[in-house]
N, C-alpha and C positions, 0 to 999 in steps of 0.2 A: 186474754187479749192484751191485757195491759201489761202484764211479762213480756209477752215478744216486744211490744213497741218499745219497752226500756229497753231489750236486750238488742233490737234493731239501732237503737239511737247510741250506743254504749261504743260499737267502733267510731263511731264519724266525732263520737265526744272524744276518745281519746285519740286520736287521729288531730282533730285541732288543736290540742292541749301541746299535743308533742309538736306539732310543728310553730307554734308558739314559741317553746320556748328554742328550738332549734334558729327560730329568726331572731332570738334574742343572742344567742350564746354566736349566730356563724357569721348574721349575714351585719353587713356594714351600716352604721348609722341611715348614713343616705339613701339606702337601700329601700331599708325600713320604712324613713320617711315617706320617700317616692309611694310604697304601697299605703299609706293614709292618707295621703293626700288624692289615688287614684280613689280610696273608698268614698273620700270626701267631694270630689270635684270627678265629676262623670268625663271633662271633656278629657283629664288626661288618661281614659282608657283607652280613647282614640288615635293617641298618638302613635302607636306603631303603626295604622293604616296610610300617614303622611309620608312610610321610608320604607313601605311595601314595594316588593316588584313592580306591582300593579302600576304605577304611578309614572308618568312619563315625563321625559324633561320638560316639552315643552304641551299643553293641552290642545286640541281644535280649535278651540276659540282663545287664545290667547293670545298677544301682542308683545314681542320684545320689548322691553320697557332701555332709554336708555342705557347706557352702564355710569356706574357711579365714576366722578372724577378721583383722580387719583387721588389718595388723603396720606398725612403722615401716622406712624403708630399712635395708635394710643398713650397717651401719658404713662409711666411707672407710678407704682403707690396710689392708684385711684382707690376712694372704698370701697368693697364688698369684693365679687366673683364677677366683674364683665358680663359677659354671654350667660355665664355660666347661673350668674345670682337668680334668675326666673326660668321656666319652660315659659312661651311665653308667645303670640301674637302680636307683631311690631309691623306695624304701616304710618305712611308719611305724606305731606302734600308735597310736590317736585318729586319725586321718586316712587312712579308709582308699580309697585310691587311689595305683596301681601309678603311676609315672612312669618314663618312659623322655627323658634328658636328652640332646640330641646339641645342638654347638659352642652352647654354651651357653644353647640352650632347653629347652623342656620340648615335645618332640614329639609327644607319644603318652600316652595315661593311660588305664586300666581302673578302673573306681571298684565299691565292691559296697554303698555304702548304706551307715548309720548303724549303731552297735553297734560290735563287738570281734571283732577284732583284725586286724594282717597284722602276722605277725611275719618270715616267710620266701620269697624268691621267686626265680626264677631264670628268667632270658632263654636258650632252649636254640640250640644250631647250628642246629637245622633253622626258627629262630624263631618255636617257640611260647614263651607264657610261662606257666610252671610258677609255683602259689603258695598257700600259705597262707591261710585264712580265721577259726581258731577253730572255727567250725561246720562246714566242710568245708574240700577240698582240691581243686584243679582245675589244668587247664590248658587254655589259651588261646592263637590263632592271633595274628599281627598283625592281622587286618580282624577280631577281637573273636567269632568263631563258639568256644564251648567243645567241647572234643573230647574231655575226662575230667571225671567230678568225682565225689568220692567224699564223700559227704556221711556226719560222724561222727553216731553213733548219739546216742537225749538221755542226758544226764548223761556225757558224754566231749567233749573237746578236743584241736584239732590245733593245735599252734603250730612245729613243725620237718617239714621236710623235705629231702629229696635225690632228683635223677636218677641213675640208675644205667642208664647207656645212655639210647636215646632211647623205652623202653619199658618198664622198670623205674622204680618210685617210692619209694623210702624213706620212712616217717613214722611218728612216736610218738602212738599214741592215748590221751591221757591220761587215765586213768580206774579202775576200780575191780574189777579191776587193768589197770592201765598194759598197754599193749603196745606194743614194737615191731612194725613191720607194711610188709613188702615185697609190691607189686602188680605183676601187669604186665597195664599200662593195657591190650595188644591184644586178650588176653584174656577179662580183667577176673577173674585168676586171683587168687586171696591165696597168696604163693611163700614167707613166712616172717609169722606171728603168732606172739609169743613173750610171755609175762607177765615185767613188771619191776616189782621189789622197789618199793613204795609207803613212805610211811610210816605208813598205816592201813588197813584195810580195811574199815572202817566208816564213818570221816568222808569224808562228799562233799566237805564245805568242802575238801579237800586236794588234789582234782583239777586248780580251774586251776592252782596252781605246781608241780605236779610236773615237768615238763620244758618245755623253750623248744627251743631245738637240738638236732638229732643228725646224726651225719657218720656217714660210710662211707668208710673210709681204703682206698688206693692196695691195701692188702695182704689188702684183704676184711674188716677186721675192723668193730666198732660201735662209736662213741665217744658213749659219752651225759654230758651233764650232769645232772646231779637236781640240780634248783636248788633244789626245797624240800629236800631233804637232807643236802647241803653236800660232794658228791662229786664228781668228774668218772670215769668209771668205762672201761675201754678191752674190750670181750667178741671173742675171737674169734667167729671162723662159727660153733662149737656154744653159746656164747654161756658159756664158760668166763672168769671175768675174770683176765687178763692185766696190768692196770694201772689203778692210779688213784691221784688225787693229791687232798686233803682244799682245800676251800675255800669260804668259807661261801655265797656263792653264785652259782653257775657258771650265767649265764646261755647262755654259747656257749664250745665248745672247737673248735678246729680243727687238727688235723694235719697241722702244718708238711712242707716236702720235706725239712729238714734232721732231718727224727726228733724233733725238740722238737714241744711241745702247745701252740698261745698262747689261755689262756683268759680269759675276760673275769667280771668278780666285780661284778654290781651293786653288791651293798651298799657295799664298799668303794670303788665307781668306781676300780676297777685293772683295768690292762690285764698281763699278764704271760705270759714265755715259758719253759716249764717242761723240762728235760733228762728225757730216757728213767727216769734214776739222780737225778729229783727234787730236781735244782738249778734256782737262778735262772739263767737265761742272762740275761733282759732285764722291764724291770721298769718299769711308767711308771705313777702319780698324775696327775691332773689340777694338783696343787700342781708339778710338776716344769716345770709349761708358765709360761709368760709369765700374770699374771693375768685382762688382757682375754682370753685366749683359753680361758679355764676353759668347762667343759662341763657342762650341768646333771647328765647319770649318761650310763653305758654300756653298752650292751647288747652288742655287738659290735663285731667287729675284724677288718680285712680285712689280709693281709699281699701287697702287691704284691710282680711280680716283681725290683723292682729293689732289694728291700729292704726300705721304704719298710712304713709302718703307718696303715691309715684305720680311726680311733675314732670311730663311730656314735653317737649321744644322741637320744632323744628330749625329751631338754631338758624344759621345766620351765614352761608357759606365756607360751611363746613366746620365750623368754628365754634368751640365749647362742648358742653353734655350735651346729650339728645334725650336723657333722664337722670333725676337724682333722684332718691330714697328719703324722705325722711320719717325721725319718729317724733310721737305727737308733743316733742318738747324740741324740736325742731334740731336734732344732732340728725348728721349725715352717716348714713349706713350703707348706701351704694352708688356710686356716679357711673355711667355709662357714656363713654366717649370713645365708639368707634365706626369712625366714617369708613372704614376698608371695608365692613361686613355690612352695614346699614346708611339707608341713608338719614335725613328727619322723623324725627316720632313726632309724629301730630297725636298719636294716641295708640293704647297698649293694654293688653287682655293678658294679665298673668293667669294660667292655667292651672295651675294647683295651687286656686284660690279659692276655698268651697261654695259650692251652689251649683244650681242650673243656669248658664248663662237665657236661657230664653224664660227665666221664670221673675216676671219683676219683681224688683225688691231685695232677688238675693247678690245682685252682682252693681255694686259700689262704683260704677267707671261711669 
């Protein structure tokens, strides 16, 4: 028995040995690449389902989203590859339509029609996409059929969420009072509704800015920003707080692997990376960068795995990046400035960046 089994395993061994080295010797750097990065990052197996037949221009439940105003080209000499430097999930507040980027087009878009907002959204392993509306919260197949959506109640707002598996949803309903609020989609259970501290209980006017982000760290716990408040606040599971760090306004926090927080502060357009024990580790202005590559504000900040920091803008009509690249000694390695193909990036899900986006902890944004 244990001859056959060697001599069964003996073609499929030399069979990958040679096509090995056939991907070494035929096929192009990029190529290559592309296939590690799909071993590494599940979502980007899904990406030929977004430029299937299957897939129609416009879905059932979808809403023409305005059309972007005219823009002039892009700058010459910008750093890195355009389109081209990420596959990539790009959404914005004022323009709302989901974009899904691969080798430097723009593949795939879900639009919901005119109004407010997308602030947050996520391309999952099994490739639906999960996302944000203000007025509600859904998710979405590649061929455009919706298969959740939880539509918030009047006088409440959704601007953050998270997967938590591929059946659990995270999301803050902002409102009067606030809540945190875990679902599971199969269901259609509510697993956790928890009231959070406002700063009124009378004024409506205070609902939209109460929160923008919220994460669900690797260890169970809740990380929320209260942006109208000027806290970033850390709650375990019984939703005791365990940590926060003062800032006047914390549009996104995200819980690094290395235990640091990298929050993002509109008002001041900083991006920064805070220790457990409330030191600066790392610390960037828009004035630290090269001039032409200043960025109208910040909303968020993706930390790849290779170190490397993507600062989101939804800029300022039209005007400046809508992302810059940098590395963790703050040199610039990619600016993206094109209004023809996108509109603002309030935030951006690079795809062959390894992990399960719905598995906390391993996705950095």
């Amino acid at each position: 028995m244990g001859h056959m089994k060697t001599a069964h395993r003996w073609p499929g061994l030399f069979a990958s040995r040679v096509l090995a080295v056939a991907t070494l010797f035929v096929c192009p750097p990029a190529f290559t690449q592309r296939i590690s990065a799909a071993a590494d990052s599940p979502v980007m197996r899904q990406l030929p389902r977004f430029t299937a037949e299957t897939v129609p221009a416009m879905g059932s439940e979808e809403v023409p989203a305005p059309p972007l105003k005219a823009a002039p080209p892009a700058p010459s000499g910008l750093p890195g590859n355009g389109l081209a430097q990420h596959p990539m999930l790009v959404f914005g507040e004022n323009y709302n339509k989901l974009l899904i980027v691969d080798h430097g087009k723009v593949v795939w878009t879900y639009s919901t029609g005119p109004g407010l907002e997308h602030d947050d959204a996520w391309l999952l392993s099994n490739g639906n996409v999960l996302f944000t509306r203000m007025q509600y919260i859904a998710e979405v197949t590649p061929d455009k059929k919706v298969v959740w959506r939880f539509d918030a109640p009047d006088g409440t707002e959704i601007h953050g969420c998270q997967p938590i598996g591929l059946n659990k949803v995270m999301f803050i309903l902002n409102g009067l009072p606030p809540k945190l609020m875990v679902v599971d989609i199969s269901s259609k259970k509510t697993l956790v509704s928890h009231a959070l501290p406002a700063p009124s209980t009378t004024d409506r006017g205070t609902v939209h800015g109460q929160f923008r982000h919220v994460r669900y760290t690797a260890d169970g716990h809740y990380l929320v920003p209260f942006f109208s408040m000027g806290r970033v606040v850390e709650y375990d599971k019984d939703f005791n707080e365990v940590w926060s760090y003062d800032v006047p306004t914390p549009w996104a926090a995200v819980r690094l692997k290395n235990g640091n927080t990298l929050i993002t502060d509109e008002r001041d357009v900083r991006t920064f990376e805070v220790t457990r024990d409330k030191k600066i580790a790392w610390d960037l202005v828009k004035k630290d960068l090269p001039e032409q590559y200043w960025y109208g504000n910040t909303q968020t900040a993706t930390r790849l795995a290779d170190g490397n920091t993507i600062l989101c803008s939804r800029g300022g009509d039209q005007m400046g990046p809508q992302m810059v690249e940098v590395t963790p000694d703050k040199k610039v390695v990619w600016v993206l400035q094109d209004w023809q193909h996108l509109g603002p990036v309030t935030a951006v899900q690079v795809l062959d960046d390894p992990g399960l986006p719905e598995h906390p902890g391993d996705s950095q944004r």
